[in-house]
FIGUTOR-380740 format. One record per residue (C-alpha): residue number from 0; x, y, z. Coordinates in nm, 4 decimals. Example, Ala and Ser with C-alpha at 12.3 -4.5 7.8 and 13.67 -1.06 7.14 Angstrom:
FIGUTOR-380740
<atom mardo="0" u="1.2300" v="-0.4500" w="0.7800"/>
<atom mardo="1" u="1.3670" v="-0.1060" w="0.7140"/>
***
This chain:
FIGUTOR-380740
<atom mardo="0" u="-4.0262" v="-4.5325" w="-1.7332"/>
<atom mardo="1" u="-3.9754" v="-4.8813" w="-1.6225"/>
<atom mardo="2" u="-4.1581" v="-4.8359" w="-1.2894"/>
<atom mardo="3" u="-4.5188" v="-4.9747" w="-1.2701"/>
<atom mardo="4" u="-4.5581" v="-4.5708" w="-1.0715"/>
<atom mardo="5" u="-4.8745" v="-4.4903" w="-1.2236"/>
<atom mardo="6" u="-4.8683" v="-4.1317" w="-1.4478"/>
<atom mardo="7" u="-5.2109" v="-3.9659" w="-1.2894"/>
<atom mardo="8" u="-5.0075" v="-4.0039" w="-0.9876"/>
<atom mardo="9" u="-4.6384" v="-3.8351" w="-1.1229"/>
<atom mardo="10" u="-4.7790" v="-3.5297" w="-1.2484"/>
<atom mardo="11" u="-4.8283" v="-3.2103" w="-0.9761"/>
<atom mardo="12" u="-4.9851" v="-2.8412" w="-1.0772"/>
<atom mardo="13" u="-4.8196" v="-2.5566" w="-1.0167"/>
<atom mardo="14" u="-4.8339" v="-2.4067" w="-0.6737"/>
<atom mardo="15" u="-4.6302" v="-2.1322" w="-0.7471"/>
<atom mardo="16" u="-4.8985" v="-1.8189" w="-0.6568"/>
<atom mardo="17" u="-4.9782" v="-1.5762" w="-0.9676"/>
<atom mardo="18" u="-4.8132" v="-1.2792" w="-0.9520"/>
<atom mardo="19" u="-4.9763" v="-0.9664" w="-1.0781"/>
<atom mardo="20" u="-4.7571" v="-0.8042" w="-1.3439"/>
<atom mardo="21" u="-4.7028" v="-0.4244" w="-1.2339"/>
<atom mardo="22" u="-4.8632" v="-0.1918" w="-1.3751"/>
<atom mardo="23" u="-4.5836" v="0.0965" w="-1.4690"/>
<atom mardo="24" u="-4.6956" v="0.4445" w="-1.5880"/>
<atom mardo="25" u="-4.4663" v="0.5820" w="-1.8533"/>
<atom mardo="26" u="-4.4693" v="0.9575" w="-1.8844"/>
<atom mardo="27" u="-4.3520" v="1.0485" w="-2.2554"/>
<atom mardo="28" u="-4.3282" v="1.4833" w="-2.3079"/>
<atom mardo="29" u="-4.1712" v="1.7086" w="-2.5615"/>
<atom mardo="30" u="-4.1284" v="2.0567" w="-2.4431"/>
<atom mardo="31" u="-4.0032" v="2.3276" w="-2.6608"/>
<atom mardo="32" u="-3.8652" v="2.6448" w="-2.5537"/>
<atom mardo="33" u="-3.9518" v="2.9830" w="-2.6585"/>
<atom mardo="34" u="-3.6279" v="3.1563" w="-2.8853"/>
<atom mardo="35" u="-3.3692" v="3.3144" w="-2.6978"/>
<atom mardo="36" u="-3.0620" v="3.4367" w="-2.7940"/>
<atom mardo="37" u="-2.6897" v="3.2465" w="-2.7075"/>
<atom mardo="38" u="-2.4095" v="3.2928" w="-2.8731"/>
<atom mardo="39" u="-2.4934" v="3.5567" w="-3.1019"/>
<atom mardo="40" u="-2.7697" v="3.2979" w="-3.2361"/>
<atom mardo="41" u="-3.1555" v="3.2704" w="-3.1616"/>
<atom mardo="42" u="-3.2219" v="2.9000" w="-3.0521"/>
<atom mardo="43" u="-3.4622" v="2.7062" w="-2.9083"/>
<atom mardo="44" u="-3.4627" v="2.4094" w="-2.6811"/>
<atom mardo="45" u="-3.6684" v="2.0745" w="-2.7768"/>
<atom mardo="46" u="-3.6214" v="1.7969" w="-2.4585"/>
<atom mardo="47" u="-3.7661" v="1.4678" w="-2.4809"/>
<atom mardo="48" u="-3.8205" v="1.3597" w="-2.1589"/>
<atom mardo="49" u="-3.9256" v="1.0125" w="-2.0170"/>
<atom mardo="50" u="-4.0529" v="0.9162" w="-1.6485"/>
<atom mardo="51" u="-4.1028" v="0.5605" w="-1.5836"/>
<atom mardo="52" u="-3.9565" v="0.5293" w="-1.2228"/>
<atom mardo="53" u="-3.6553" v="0.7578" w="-1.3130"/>
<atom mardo="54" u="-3.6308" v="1.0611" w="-1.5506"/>
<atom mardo="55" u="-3.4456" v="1.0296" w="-1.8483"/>
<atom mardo="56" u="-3.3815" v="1.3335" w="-2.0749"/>
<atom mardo="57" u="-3.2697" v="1.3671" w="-2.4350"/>
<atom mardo="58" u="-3.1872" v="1.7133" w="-2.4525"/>
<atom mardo="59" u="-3.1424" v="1.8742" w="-2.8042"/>
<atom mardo="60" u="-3.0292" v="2.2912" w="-2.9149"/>
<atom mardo="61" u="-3.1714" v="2.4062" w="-3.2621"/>
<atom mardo="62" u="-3.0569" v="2.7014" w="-3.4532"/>
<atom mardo="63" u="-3.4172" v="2.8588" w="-3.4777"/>
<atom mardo="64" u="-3.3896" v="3.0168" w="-3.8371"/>
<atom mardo="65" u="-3.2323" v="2.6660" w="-4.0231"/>
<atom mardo="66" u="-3.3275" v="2.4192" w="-3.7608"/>
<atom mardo="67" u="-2.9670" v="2.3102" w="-3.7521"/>
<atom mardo="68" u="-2.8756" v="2.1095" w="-3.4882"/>
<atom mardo="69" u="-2.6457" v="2.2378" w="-3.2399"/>
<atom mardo="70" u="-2.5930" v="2.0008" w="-2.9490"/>
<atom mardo="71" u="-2.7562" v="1.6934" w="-2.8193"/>
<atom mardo="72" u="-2.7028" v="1.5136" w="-2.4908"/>
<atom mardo="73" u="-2.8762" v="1.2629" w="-2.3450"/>
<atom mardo="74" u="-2.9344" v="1.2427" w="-1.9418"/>
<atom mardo="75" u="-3.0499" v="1.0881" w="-1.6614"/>
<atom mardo="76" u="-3.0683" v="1.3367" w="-1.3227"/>
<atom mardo="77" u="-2.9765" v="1.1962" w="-1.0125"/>
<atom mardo="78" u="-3.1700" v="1.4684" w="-0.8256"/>
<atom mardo="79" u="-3.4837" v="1.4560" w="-1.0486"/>
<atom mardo="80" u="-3.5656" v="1.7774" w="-0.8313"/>
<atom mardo="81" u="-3.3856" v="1.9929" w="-1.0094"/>
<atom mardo="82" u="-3.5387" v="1.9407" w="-1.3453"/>
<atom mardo="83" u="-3.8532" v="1.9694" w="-1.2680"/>
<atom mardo="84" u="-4.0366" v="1.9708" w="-1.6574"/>
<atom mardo="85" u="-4.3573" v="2.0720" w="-1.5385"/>
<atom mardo="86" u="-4.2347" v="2.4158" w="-1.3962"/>
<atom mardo="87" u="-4.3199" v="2.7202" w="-1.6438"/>
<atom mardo="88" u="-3.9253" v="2.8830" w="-1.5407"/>
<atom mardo="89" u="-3.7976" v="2.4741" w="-1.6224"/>
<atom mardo="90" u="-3.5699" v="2.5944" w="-1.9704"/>
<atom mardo="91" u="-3.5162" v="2.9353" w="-1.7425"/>
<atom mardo="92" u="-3.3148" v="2.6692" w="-1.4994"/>
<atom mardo="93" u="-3.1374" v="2.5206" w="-1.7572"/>
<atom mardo="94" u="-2.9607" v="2.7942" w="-1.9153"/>
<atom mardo="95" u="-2.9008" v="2.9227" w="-1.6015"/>
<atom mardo="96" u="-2.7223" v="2.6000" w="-1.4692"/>
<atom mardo="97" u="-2.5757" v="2.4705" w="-1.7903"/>
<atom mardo="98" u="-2.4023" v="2.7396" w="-1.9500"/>
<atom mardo="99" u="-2.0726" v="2.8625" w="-1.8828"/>
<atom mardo="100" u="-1.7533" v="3.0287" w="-2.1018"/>
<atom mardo="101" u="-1.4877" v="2.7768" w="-2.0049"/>
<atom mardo="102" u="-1.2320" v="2.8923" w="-2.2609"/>
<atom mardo="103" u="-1.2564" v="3.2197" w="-2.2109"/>
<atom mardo="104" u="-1.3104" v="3.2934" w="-2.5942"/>
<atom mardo="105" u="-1.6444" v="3.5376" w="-2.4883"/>
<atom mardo="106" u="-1.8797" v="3.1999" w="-2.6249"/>
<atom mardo="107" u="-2.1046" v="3.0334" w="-2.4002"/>
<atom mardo="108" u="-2.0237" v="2.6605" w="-2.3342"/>
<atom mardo="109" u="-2.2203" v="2.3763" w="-2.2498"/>
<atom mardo="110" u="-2.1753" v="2.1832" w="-1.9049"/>
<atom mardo="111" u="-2.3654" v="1.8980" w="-1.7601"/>
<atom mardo="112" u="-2.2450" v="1.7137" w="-1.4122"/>
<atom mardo="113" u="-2.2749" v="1.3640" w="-1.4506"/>
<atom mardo="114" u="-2.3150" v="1.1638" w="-1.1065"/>
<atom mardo="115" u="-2.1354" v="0.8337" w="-1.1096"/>
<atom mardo="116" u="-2.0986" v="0.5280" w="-0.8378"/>
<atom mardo="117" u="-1.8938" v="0.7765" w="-0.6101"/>
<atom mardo="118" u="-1.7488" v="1.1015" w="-0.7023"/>
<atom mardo="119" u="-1.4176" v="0.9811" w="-0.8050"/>
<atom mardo="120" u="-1.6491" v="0.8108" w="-1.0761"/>
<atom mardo="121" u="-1.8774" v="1.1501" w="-1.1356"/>
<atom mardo="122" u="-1.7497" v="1.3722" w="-1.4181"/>
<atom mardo="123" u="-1.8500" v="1.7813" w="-1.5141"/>
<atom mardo="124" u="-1.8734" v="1.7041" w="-1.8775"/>
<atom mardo="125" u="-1.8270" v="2.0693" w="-2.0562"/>
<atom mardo="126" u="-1.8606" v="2.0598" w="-2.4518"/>
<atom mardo="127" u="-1.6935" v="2.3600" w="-2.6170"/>
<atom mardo="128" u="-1.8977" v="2.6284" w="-2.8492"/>
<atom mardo="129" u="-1.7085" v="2.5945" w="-3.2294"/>
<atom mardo="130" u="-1.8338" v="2.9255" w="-3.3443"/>
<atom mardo="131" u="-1.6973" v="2.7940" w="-3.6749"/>
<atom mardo="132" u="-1.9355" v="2.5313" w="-3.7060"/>
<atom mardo="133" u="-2.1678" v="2.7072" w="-3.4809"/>
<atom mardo="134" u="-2.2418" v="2.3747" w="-3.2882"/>
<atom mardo="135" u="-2.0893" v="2.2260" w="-2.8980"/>
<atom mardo="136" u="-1.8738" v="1.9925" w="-2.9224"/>
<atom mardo="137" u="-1.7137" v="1.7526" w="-2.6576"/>
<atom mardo="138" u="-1.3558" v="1.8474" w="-2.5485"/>
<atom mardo="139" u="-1.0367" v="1.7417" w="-2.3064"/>
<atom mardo="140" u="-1.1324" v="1.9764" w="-2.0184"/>
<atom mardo="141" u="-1.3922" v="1.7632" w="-1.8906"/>
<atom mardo="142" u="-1.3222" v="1.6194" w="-1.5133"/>
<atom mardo="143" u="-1.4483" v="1.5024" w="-1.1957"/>
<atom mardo="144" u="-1.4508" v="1.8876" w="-1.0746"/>
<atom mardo="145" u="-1.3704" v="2.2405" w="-1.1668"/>
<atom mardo="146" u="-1.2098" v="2.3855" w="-0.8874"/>
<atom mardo="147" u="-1.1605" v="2.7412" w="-1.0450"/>
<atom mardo="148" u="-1.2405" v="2.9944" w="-1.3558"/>
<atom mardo="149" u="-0.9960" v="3.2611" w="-1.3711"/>
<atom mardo="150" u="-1.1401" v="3.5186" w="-1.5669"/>
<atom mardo="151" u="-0.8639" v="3.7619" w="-1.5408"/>
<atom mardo="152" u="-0.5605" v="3.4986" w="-1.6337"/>
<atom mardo="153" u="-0.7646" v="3.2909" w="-1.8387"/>
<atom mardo="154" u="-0.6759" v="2.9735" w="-1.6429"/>
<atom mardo="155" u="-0.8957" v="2.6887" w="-1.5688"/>
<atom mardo="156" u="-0.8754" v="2.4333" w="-1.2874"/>
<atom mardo="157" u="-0.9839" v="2.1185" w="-1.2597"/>
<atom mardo="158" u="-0.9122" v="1.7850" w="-1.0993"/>
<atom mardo="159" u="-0.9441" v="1.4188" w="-1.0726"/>
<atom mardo="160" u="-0.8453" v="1.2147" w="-0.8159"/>
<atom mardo="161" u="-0.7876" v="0.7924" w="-0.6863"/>
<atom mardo="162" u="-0.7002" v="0.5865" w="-0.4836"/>
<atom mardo="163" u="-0.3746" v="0.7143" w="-0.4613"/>
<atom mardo="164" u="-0.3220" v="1.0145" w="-0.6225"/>
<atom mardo="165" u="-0.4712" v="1.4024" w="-0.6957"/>
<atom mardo="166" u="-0.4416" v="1.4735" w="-1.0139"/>
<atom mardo="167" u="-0.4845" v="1.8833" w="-1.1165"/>
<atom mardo="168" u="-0.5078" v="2.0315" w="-1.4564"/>
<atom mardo="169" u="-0.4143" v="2.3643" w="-1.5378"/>
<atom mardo="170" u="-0.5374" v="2.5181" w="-1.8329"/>
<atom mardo="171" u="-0.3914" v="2.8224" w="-1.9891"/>
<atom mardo="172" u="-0.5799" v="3.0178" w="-2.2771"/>
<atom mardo="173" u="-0.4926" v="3.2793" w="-2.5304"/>
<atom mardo="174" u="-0.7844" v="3.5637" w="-2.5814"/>
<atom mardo="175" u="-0.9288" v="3.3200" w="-2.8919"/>
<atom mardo="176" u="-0.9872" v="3.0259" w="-2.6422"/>
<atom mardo="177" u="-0.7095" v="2.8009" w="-2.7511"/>
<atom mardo="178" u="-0.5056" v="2.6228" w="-2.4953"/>
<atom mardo="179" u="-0.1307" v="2.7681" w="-2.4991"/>
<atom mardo="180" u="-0.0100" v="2.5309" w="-2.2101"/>
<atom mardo="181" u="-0.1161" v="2.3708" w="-1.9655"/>
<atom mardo="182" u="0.0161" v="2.2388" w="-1.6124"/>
<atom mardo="183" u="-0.0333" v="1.8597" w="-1.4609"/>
<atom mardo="184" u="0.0397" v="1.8281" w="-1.1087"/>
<atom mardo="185" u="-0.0158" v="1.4632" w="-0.9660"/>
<atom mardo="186" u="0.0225" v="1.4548" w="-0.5392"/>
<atom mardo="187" u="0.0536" v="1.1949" w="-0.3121"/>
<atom mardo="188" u="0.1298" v="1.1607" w="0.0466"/>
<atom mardo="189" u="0.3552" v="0.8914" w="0.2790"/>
<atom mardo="190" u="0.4487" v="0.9032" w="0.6093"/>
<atom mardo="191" u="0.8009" v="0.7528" w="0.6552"/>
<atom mardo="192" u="0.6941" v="0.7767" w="1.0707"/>
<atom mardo="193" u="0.4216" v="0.7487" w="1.3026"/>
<atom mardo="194" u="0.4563" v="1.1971" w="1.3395"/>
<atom mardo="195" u="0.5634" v="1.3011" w="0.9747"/>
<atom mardo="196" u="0.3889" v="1.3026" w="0.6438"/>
<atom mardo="197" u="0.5373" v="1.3963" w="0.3552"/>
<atom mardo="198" u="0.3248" v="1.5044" w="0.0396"/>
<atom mardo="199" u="0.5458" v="1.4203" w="-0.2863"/>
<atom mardo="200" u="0.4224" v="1.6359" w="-0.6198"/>
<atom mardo="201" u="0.5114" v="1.5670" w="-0.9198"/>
<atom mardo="202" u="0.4496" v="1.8955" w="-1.1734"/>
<atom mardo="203" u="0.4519" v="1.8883" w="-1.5469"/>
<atom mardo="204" u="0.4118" v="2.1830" w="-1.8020"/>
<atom mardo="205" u="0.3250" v="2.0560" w="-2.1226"/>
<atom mardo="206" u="0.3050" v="2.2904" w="-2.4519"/>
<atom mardo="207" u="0.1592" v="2.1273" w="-2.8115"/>
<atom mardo="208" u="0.1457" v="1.7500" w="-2.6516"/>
<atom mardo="209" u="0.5075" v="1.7840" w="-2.5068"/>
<atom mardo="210" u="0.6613" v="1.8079" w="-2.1916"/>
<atom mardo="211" u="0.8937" v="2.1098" w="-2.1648"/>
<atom mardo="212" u="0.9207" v="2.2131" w="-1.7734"/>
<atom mardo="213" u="0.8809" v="1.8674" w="-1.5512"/>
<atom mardo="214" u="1.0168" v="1.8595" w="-1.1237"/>
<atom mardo="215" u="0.9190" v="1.6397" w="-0.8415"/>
<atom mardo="216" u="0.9054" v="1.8466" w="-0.4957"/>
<atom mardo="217" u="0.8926" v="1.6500" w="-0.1627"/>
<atom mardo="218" u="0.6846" v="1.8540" w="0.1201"/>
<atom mardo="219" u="0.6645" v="1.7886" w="0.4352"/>
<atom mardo="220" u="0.2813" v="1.8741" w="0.6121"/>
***
């Protein structure tokens, strides 16, 4: 301010080039399913689904008759392939893909895989059919995989896994589709040489939120 640098001569224009803003085409469509029949119950399907560079779909189950609403889940497909909206078989694919009877109580449940960073991160979400209150609702046997339905013993199998660990789940279910047990097993390996390696497994059996059966085994490969 106290320099005799004259102003005209202290001011510059911008030279930073104009940038076009993009132009990004937002694809907004409700689809609604024709009835069909789950769980003893007509329903429908109404999805919401947006594409603006990625798909994004809120997915919502009516009871057709009362217009109850029986589950709601909102997604976003890693493989956008596989839900492809525009396809006249598109609500055929989803009840083929995303219904299952995880508890064995003869009810169909919801299931969803959600991709994550990697698959440790990834997660089969499965949300339980209350035919009490008629609607799906989120439950404990969600997990990074499913490894096994056992129809015949009514035993489910999942499992989880870290950095350092595999953790398995064991599920055990009475003919109504309540848990009577289940079984944690958590293994890990070492190698106390350069030729062994030994696989240590810790195994729990736990009954109403308590452990009653717990050993660690030491295996050798």
């Amino acid at each position: 301010m106290k320099s005799n640098f004259p102003l005209e001569k202290s001011i510059t224009s911008d030279s930073v080039a104009k940038i076009e803003p993009v132009d990004y085409k937002i694809d907004t469509l409700t689809k609604i399913s024709k009835p069909f029949m789950l769980n003893n119950l007509m329903c429908y399907w109404e999805h919401v689904i947006y594409n603006y560079g990625g798909l994004e779909i809120t997915m919502k189950l009516y009871d057709y008759k009362t217009k109850k609403l029986l589950l709601e889940y909102e997604y976003q497909p890693k493989y956008e392939e596989n839900y492809d909206y525009k396809s006249a078989t598109y609500f055929d694919s989803i009840n083929k893909d995303h219904f299952d009877d995880f508890n064995f109580d003869g009810f169909k449940d919801f299931t969803l895989y959600e991709y994550g960073s990697m698959p440790m991160t990834s997660a089969t979400i499965i949300m339980l059919f209350n035919n009490e209150t008629k609607t799906f609702e989120h439950s404990e046997l969600s997990a990074a995989s499913i490894d096994e339905i056992d129809n015949v013993n009514r035993i489910l199998t999942t499992h989880e896994w870290d950095r350092e660990n595999v953790y398995y789940k064991k599920y055990h279910f009475n003919k109504n589709g309540k848990i009577k047990f289940r079984e944690e097993i958590a293994e890990s390996e070492y190698s106390p040489n350069d030729t062994v390696i030994m696989k240590i497994r810790k195994y729990e059996k736990i009954k109403n939120e308590k452990i009653v059966e717990q050993r660690i085994d030491t295996l050798k490969e």
